[in-house]
C-alpha positions as CSV (number, residue, x, y, z in Angstrom):
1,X,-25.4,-27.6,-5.3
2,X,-26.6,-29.7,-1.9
3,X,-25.8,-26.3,-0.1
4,X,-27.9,-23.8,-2.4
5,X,-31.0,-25.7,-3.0
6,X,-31.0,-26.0,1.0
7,X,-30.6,-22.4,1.3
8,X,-33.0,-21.8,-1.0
9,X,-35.3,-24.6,1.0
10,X,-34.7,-22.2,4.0
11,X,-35.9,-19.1,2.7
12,X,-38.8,-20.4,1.1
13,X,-39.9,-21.7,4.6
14,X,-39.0,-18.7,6.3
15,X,-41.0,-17.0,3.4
16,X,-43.7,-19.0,4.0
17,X,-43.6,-19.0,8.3
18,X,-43.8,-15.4,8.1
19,X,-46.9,-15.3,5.2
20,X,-48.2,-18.0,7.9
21,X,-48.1,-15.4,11.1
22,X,-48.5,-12.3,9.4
23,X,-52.3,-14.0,8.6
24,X,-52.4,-15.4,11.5
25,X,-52.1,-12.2,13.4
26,X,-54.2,-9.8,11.0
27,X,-56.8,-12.2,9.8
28,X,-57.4,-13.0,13.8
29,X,-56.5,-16.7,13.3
30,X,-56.5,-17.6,17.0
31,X,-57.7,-20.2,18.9
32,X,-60.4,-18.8,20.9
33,X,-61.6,-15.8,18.1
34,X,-64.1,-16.8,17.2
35,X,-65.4,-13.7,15.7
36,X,-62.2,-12.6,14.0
37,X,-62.1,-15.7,12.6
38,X,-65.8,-15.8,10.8
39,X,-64.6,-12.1,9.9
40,X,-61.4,-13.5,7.9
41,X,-63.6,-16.0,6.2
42,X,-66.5,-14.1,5.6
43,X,-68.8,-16.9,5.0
44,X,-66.5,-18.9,3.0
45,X,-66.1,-22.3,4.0
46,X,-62.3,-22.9,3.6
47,X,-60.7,-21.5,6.7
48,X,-57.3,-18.7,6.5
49,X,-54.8,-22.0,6.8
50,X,-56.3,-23.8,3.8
51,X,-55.9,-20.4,1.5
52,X,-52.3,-20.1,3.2
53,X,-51.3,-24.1,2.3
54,X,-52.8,-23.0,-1.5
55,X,-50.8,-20.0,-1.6
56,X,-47.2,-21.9,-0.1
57,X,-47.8,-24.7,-2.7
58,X,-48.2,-22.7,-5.5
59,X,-45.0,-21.0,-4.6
60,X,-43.2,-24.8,-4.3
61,X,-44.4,-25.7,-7.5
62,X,-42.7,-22.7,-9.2
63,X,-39.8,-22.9,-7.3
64,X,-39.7,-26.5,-8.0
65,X,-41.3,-26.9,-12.0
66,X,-40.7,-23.2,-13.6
67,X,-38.2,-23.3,-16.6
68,X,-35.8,-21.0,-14.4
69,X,-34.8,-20.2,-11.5
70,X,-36.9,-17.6,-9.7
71,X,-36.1,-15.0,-6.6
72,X,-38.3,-15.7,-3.5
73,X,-38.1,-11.8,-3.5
74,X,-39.6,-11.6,-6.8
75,X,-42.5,-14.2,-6.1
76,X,-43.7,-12.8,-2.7
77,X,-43.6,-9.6,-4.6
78,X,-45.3,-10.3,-7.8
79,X,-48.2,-11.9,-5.4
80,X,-48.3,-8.7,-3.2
81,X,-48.9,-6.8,-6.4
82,X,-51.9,-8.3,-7.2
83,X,-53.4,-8.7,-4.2
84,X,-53.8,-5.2,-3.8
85,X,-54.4,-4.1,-7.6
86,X,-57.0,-6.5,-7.4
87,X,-58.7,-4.4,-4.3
88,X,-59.3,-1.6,-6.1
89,X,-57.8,1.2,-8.4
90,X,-55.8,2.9,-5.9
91,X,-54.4,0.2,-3.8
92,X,-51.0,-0.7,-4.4
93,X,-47.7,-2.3,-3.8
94,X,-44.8,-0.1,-3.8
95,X,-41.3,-1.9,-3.5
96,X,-38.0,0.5,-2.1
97,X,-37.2,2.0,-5.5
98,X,-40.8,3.0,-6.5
99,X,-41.5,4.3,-2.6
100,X,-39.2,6.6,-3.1
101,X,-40.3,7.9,-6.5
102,X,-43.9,8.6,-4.7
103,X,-42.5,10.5,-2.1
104,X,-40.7,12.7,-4.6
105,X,-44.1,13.6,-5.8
106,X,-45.0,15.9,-3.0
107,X,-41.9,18.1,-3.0
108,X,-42.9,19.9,-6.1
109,X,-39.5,18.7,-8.5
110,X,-38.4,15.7,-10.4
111,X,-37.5,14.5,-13.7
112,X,-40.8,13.3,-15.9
113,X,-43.4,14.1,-18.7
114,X,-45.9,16.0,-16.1
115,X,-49.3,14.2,-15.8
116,X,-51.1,12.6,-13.5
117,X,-52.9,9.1,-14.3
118,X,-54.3,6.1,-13.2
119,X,-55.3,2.3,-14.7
120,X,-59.0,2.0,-16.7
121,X,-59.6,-1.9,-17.3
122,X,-55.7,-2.2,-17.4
123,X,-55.2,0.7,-19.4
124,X,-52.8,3.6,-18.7
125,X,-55.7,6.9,-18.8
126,X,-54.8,10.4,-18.2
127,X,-56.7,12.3,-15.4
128,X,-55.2,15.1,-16.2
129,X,-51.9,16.8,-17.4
130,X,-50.3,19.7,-15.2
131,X,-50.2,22.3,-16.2
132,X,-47.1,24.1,-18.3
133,X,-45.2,21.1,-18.4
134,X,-43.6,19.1,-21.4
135,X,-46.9,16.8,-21.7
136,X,-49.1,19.8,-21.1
137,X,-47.4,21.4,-24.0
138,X,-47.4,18.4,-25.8
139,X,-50.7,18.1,-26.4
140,X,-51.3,15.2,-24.3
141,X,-55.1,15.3,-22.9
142,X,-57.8,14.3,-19.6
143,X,-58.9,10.8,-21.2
144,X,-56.2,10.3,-23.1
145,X,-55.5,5.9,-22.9
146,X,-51.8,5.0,-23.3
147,X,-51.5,2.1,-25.1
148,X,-47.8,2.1,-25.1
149,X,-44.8,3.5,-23.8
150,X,-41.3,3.8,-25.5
151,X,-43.0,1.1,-27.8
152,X,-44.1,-1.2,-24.8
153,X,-47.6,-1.9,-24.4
154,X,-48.3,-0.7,-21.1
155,X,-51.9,-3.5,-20.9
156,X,-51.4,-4.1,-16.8
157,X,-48.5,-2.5,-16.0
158,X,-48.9,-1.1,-12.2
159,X,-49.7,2.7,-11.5
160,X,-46.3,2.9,-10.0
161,X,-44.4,0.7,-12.4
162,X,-45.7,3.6,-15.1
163,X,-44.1,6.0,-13.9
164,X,-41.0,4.5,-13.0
165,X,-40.8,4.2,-16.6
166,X,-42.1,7.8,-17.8
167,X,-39.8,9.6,-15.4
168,X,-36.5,10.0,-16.0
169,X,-33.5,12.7,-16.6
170,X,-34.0,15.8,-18.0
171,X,-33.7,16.3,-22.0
172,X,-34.3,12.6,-22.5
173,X,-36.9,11.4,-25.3
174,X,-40.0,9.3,-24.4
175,X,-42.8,8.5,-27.0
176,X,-46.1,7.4,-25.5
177,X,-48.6,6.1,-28.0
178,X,-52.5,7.0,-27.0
179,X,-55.7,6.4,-28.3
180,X,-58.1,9.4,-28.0
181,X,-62.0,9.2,-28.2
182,X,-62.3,10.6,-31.8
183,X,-59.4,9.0,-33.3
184,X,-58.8,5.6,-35.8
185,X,-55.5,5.1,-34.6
186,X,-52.8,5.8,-32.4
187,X,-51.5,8.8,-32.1
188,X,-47.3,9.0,-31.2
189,X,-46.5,11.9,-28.9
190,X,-42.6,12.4,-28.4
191,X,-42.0,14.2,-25.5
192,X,-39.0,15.8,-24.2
193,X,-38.8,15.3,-20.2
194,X,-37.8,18.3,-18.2
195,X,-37.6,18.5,-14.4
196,X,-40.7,19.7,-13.1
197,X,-41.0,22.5,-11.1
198,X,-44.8,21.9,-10.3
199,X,-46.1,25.7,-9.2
200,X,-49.0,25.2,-7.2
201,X,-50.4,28.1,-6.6
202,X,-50.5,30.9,-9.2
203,X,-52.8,34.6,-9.0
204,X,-53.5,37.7,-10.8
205,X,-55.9,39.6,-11.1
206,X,-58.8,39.4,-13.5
207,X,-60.3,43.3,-12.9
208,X,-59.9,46.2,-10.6
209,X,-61.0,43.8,-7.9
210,X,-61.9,40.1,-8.9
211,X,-59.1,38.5,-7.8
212,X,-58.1,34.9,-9.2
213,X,-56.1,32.2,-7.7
214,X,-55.2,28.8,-9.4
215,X,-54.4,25.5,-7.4
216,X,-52.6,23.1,-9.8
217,X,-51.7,20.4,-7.2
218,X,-52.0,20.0,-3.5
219,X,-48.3,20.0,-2.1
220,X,-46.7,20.9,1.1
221,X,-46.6,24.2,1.2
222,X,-50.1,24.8,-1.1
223,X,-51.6,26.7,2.2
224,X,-48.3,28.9,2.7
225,X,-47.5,29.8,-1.1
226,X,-51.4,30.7,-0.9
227,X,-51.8,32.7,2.1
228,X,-48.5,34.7,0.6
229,X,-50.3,35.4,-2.5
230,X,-53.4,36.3,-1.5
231,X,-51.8,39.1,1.2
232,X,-49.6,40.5,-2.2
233,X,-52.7,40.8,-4.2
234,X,-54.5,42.4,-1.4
235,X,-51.3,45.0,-0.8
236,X,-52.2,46.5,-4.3
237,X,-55.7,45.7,-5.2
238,X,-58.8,45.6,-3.1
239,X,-60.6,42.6,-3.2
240,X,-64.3,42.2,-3.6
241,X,-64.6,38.6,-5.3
242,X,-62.5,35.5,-5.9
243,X,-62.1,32.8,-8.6
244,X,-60.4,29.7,-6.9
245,X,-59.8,27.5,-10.3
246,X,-58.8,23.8,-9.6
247,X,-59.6,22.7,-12.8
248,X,-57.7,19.6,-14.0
249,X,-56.0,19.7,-10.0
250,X,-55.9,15.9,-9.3
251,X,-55.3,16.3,-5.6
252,X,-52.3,15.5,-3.3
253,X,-52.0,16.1,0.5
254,X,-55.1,15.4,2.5
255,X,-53.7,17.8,5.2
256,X,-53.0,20.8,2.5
257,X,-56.4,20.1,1.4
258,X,-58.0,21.1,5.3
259,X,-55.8,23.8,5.6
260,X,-57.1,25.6,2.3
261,X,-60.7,25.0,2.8
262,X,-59.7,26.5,6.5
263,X,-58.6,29.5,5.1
264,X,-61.9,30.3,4.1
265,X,-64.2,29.0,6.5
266,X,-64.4,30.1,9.9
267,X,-66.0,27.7,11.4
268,X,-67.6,23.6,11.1
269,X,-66.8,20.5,9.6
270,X,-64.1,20.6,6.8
271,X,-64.3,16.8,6.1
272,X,-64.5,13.5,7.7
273,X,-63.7,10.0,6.9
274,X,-65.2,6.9,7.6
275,X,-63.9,3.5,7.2
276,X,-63.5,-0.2,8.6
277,X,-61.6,0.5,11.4
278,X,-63.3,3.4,14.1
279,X,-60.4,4.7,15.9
280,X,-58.3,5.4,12.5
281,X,-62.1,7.9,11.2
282,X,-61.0,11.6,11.2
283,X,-63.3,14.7,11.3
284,X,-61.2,18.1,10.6
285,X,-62.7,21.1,11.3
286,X,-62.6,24.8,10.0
287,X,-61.4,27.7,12.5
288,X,-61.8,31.4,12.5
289,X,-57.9,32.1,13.2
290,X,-56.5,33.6,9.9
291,X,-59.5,33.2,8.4
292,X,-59.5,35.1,5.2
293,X,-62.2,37.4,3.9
294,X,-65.7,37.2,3.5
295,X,-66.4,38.1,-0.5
296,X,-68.1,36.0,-2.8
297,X,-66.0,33.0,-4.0
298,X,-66.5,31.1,-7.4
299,X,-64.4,27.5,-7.6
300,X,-64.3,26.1,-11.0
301,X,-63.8,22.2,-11.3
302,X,-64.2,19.7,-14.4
303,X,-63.7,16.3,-14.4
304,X,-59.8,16.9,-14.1
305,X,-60.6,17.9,-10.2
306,X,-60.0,14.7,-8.0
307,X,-59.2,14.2,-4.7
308,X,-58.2,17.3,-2.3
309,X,-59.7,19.9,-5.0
310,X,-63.4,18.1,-4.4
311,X,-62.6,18.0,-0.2
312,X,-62.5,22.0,-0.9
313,X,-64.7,22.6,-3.2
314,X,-67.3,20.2,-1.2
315,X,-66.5,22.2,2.2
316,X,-66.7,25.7,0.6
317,X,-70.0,24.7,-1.6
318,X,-71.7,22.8,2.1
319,X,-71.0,26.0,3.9
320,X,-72.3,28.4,1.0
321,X,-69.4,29.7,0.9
322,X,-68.7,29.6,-2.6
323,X,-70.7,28.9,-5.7
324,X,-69.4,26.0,-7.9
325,X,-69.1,26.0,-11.4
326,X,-67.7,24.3,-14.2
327,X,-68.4,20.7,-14.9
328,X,-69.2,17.5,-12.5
329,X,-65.5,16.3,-11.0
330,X,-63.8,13.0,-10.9
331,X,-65.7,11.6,-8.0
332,X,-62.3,10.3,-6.4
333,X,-63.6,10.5,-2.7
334,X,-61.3,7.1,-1.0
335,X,-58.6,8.1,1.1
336,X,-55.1,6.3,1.0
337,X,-52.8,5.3,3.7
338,X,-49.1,4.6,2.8
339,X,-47.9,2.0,5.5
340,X,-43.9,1.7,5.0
341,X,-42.3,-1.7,5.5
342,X,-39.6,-3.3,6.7
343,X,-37.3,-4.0,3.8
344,X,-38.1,-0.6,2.4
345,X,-41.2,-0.8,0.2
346,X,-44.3,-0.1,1.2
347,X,-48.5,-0.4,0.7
348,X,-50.4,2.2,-0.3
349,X,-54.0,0.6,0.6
350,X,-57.5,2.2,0.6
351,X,-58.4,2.5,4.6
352,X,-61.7,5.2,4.0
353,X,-64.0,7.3,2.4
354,X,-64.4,11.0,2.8
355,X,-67.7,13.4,3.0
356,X,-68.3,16.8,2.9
357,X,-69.8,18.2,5.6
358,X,-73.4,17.6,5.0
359,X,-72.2,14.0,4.8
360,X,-72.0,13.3,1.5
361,X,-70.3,10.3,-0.2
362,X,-68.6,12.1,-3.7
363,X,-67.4,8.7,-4.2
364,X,-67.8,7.6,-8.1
365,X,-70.6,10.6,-8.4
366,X,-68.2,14.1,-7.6
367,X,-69.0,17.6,-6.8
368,X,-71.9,18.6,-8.6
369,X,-71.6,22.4,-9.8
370,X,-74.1,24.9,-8.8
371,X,-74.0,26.2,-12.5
372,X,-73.3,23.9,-15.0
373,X,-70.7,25.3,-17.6
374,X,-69.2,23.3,-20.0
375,X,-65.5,24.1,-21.4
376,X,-64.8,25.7,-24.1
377,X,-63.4,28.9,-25.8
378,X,-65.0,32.3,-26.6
379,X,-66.8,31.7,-30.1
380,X,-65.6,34.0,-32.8
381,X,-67.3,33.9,-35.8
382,X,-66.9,30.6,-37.4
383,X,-65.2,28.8,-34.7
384,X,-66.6,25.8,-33.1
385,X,-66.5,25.8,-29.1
386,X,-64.6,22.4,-27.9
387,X,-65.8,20.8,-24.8
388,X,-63.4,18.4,-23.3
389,X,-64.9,14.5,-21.5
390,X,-63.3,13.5,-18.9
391,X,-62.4,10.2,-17.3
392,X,-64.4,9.9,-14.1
393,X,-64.1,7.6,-10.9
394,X,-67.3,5.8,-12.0
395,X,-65.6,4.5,-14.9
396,X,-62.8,2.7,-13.2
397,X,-62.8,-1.1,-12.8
398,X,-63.3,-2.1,-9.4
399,X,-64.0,1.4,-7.9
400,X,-66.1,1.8,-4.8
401,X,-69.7,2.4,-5.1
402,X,-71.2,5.9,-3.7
403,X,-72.4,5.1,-0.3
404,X,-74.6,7.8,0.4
405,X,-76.3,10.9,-1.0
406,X,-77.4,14.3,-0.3
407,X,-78.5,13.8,3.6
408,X,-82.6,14.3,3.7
409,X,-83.9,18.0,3.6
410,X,-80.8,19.2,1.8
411,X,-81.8,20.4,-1.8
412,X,-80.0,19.6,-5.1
413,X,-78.1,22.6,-6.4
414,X,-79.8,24.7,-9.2
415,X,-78.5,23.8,-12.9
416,X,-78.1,27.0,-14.7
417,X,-77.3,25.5,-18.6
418,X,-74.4,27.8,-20.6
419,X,-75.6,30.0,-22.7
420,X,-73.8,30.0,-25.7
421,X,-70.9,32.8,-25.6
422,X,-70.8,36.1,-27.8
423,X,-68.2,35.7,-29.9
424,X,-69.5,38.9,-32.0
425,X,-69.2,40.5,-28.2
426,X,-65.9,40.0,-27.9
427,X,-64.6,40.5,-30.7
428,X,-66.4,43.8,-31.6
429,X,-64.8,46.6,-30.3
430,X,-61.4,45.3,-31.4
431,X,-59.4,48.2,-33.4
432,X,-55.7,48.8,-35.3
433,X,-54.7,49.8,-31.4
434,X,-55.2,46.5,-29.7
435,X,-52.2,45.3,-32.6
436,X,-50.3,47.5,-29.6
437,X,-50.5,45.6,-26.9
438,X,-47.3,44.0,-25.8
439,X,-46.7,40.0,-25.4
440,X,-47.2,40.3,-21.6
441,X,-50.5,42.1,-21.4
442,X,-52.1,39.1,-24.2
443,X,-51.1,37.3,-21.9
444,X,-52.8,38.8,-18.8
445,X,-56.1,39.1,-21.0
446,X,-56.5,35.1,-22.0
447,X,-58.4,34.7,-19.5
448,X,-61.5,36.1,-21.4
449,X,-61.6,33.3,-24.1
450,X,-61.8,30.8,-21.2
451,X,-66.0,30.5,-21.2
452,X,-65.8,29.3,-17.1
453,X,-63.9,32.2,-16.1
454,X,-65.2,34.5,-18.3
455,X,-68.8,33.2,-16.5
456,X,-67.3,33.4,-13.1
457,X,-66.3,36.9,-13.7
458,X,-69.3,38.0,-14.9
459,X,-71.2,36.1,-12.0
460,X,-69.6,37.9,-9.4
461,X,-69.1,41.2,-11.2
462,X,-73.5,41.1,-11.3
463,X,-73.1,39.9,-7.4
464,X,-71.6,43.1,-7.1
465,X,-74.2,45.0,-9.1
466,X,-77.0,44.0,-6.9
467,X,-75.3,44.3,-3.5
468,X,-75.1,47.6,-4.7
469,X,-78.5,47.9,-5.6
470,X,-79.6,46.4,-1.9
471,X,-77.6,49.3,-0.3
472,X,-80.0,52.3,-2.7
C-alpha cells in the first residue's frame, strides 16, 4: 500500500510539474515578460501560479477525499474537456480513440447514422443530415434537438463523445429521441446504421444545357471527383449555365474548399483568415490555370450550408461570379486547427475567422442570398408548401460575435421575395402517357418539385433569353 500511494504521489506531481511548465511556457510566465505576463492575466489580479496552485489543489483534494479511487489520466482529462468546451462551440478535446474517429470523417466511409451536429445550450442539434443515408431516410431533420441517445440523455455530452456513441458497425440498432419545433413530445427514431459511403459530388443535367452539380460534403478528393464530372457532362451536353447546390453541405476541408471556388474564378482573393497570432493568417487566392468556364452560375444554400460551402459561395458571390439563392446559411465562419499530442489525443481549438474577399466577417450572420427563396415543394392543388428553420451559428452558446460587415461602398444584395409556385402549372399538361414513364426518368424529373431549383432553372434559362435578345 506504502508503494502505490507513493507512486500515485509521483504521478500526480509529475502531473502537476508539467501543467506548471506547460503555463509557464505558453502563458509567457517568465521572469523578465513583462508583457506576456499582463497578456496571461488580462487585468486580473491573481497571477498564472496562483490559478495553477488552485487547479493542483483541487486535483489533491480529489485524489485525496473522493469516495473512489480516480485515474490521474481521467482527471487531467476531464479538466481539458472543459477548458476548451467552455471556449466556444467548436473547441474541443479529443483523446486517442476519439482522434481517430475524426480523422475517419474525411475519407468518405465509416460505420454511423449519417448527420452532421453540434451542441445548442448542451443539447445535441442537428445541422443537417447527409444526404441518402440511414438518418436521412429516417426522417431525422436540420434542427432536430437529441434529447437522448440509446435511452441516455445526451444534456452535455461532448461533440466527439456523441459520436463515438452514434457510430458503430453496420446493421446495428440505435434509437435517438428528438424534440422537434412543432412537436409535444419526443419523438423515437430507430435507425439502422450502415457504413457510409458519403458521395460528395453528384451531377446531371437539368435541360439540354443547364447543367447541375451537388456538393454534399467537402472531402479530399471534392475538387477531383468534380473536375471529373464536370468534363463528362461537358463530353455529351453543352453547357450554358450551372446550378452548384450545397444545400444542407456542413463543410469539411478548408483546402477542398479553395480548390472548388478556384475552379471557377480566375483570378483574386478566395478567402483569408485572421486571428490572434499573425504569422499563422492565411490569404488563398484564385488562379486562371484550369479555370473552368465562364456561364452563369446559381449556388443554392439554406441554413444547412456551413463552413466550406459559405467560403465558396462567399468567393463566387464577391467576384459576381455567381448569383446566390436559397435561404441565409449557418453563419459558421471560425476556422479550426487540430494540434495532435503526445500520448495520442489531440485539441481541436478555434485559432481564426475567415472573410470573403470583400472582407467580410459571415461569422454568426452567413451568406446572405441574392434572391431570397424559401424551401419548399411545387404546390399542387391543396397542398401546403413546407419551409424548413434551420439552426444557425447565432444561436449557439458562446459563439463568436460577427466582427465586421459589408466593407463601405459595397451594396447589400437585392431581395427578390418567392413568388408563390404554380402548382396548376405544373401539374396541367399531365396526361394517361406520363403513367409511362419508367422509375428512372421520375427520378431524373424531381428536380421540378424542388421550388429553389426549379427558380434557379428558370433564372438562368431567362439569362439565356436576354443574352439572346442583346445579340438581335
Amino acid at each position: 500500500m506504502f508503494v502505490e500511494r507513493n507512486k500515485g504521489k509521483s504521478i500526480v506531481l509529475g502531473v502537476i510539474i508539467a501543467v506548471a511548465a506547460f503555463l509557464v511556457i505558453h502563458l509567457g510566465v517568465l521572469s523578465g515578460d513583462s508583457r506576456a505576463r499582463e497578456e496571461a492575466q488580462g487585468g486580473d489580479s491573481k497571477s498564472p501560479y496562483e490559478y495553477i496552485k488552485l487547479y493542483t489543489d483541487t486535483m489533491s483534494l480529489v485524489q485525496k477525499n473522493y469516495v473512489e479511487e480516480v485515474e490521474v489520466k481521467k482527471l487531467v482529462y476531464g479538466s481539458i474537456k472543459g477548458m476548451l468546451s467552455d471556449l466556444d462551440p467548436h473547441s474541443s478535446f479529443m483523446p486517442p480513440d476519439m482522434f481517430k474517429e475524426m480523422q475517419v470523417e474525411t475519407t468518405g466511409s465509416f460505420g454511423g447514422l449519417g448527420i452532421e451536429i453540434t451542441v445548442r445550450d448542451g443539447v445535441l442539434t442537428v445541422v443537417s443530415p447527409i444526404e441518402d443515408t440511414p438518418a436521412f431516410r429516417a426522417g431525422v431533420e436540420a434542427g432536430d434537438r437529441i434529447i437522448k441517445i440509446n435511452g441516455e440523455l445526451s444534456k452535455d455530452m461532448t461533440l466527439m463523445e456523441a459520436v463515438k456513441k452514434m457510430r458503430g458497425p453496420k446493421d446495428t440498432e440505435i434509437t435517438i429521441s428528438i424534440m422537434r419545433q412543432g412537436l409535444s413530445s419526443l419523438l423515437d427514431i430507430t435507425i439502422i446504421r450502415d457504413i457510409i459511403k458519403v458521395v460528395s459530388v453528384k451531377s446531371k443535367m437539368l435541360s439540354d444545357e443547364i447543367a447541375y452539380i451537388r456538393l454534399t460534403q467537402f472531402q479530399a478528393r471534392t475538387y477531383t471527383d468534380l473536375n471529373r464530372k464536370m468534363k463528362e457532362l461537358k463530353k455529351e451536353h453543352p453547357i450554358s449555365g450551372l446550378v452548384l447546390d450545397m444545400r444542407n453541405n456542413p463543410g469539411g476541408l478548408l483546402q477542398q474548399a479553395v480548390k472548388v471556388s478556384d475552379y471557377f474564378l480566375k483570378s483574386g482573393l478566395i478567402v483569408y483568415t485572421d486571428g490572434r497570432i499573425s504569422k499563422q493568417n492565411m490569404r488563398y487566392q484564385a488562379y486562371d490555370d484550369g479555370t473552368e468556364g465562364d456561364y452563369p452560375i446559381v449556388i443554392l444554400v439554406n441554413g444547412g450550408s456551413a463552413s466550406a460551402s459559405e467560403i465558396v459561395a462567399g468567393a463566387l458571390q464577391d467576384h459576381k461570379r455567381a448569383l446566390v439563392m436559397g435561404t441565409p446559411s449557418f453563419g459558421k465562419g471560425s476556422v479550426q486547427t487540430i494540434i495532435p499530442l503526445e500520448d495520442g489525443s489531440a485539441v481541436r481549438l478555434t485559432t481564426s475567422l475567415y472573410y470573403t474577399p470583400s472582407g467580410r466577417s459571415i461569422q454568426a450572420k452567413g451568406i446572405e442570398p441574392d434572391v431570397l427563396v424559401e424551401a419548399g415543394t411545387v404546390v399542387h392543388q391543396d397542398q401546403k408548401k413546407g419551409v424548413i428553420h434551420h439552426l444557425k451559428e447565432k444561436d449557439l452558446k458562446g459563439h463568436f460575435e460577427n466582427g465586421n460587415g459589408p466593407s463601405e461602398g459595397s451594396k447589400d444584395p437585392q431581395k427578390l421575395k418567392q413568388q408563390p409556385a404554380d402548382g396548376k402549372e405544373q401539374s396541367e399538361g399531365k396526361n394517361k402517357a406520363d403513367a409511362g414513364l419508367d422509375k428512372a426518368k421520375d427520378m431524373q424529373d424531381k428536380w421540378r418539385d424542388d421550388v429553389q431549383i426549379l427558380r434557379a432553372v428558370e433564372l438562368l434559362q431567362g439569362w439565356q433569353v436576354f443574352k439572346q435578345l442583346g445579340a438581335q
